[in-house]
N, C-alpha and C positions, 0 to 999 in steps of 0.2 A: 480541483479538490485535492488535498494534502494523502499522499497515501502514504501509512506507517504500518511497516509487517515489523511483527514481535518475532523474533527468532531463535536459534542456537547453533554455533558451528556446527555441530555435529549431523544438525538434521538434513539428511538428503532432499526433501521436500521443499525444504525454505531455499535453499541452494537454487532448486527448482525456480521458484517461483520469483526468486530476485534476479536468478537468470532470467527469464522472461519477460517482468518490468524490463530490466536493462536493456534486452533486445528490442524493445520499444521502447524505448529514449522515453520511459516516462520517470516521474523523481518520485523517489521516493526515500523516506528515512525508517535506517534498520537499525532496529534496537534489540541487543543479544541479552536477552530475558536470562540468561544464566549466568551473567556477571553484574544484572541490576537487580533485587531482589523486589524496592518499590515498582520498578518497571514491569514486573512479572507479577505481582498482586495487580496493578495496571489493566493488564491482557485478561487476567482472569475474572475480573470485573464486569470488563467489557465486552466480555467471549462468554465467560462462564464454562470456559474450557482452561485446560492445562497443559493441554499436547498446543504444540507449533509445525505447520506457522499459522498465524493469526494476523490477515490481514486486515486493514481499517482504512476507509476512504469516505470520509464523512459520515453518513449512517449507517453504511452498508460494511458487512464485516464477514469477511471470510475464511472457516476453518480449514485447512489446509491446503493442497495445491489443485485448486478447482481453476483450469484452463477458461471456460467461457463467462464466468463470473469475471476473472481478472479483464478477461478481453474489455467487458464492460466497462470498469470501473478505469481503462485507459482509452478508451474510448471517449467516454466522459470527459477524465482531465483533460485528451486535446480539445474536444469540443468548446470548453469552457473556454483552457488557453486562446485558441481561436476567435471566440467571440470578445474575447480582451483585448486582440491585438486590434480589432475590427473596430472599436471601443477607439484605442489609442492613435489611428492615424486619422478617425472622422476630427477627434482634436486638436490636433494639428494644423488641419485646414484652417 
């Protein structure tokens, strides 16, 4: 599952929390809500929040830097990844 944190240079929090994807080698894509204006009507939409960061992994969406929720949602994406690869070498056969 695709994770996109909405962010802002400035926030100590998001910093946080992309350090932390990062350190799990999970992917995800940052978009700096204070240089996109569409991007941040976006977040607000789908938050219904205005503070960052604003993380999104499919359904699941999480307002600032909450450690066991992220666990989860990278959790998930290897799992997923995993059962993709498991997918990719039965084909091969």
């Amino acid at each position: 599952m695709a994770i996109t944190v909405y962010s802002t240079p400035t926030c100590p929090f998001c910093k946080m929390a992309k350090e932390f994807l990062t350190e799990k080698k999970a992917k995800f894509k940052d978009i700096d809500v204070s240089e996109n204006p569409k991007k941040a009507d976006e977040m607000i939409k789908v938050s219904g929040q205005m503070g960052v960061p604003v993380i999104v992994s499919g359904k699941t969406v999480i307002v600032g830097f909450d450690r066991p929720k992220l666990e989860e949602i990278v959790k998930g994406q290897k799992t997923k990844k995993a059962k993709k690869t498991k997918k990719a070498k039965k084909k091969k056969k």
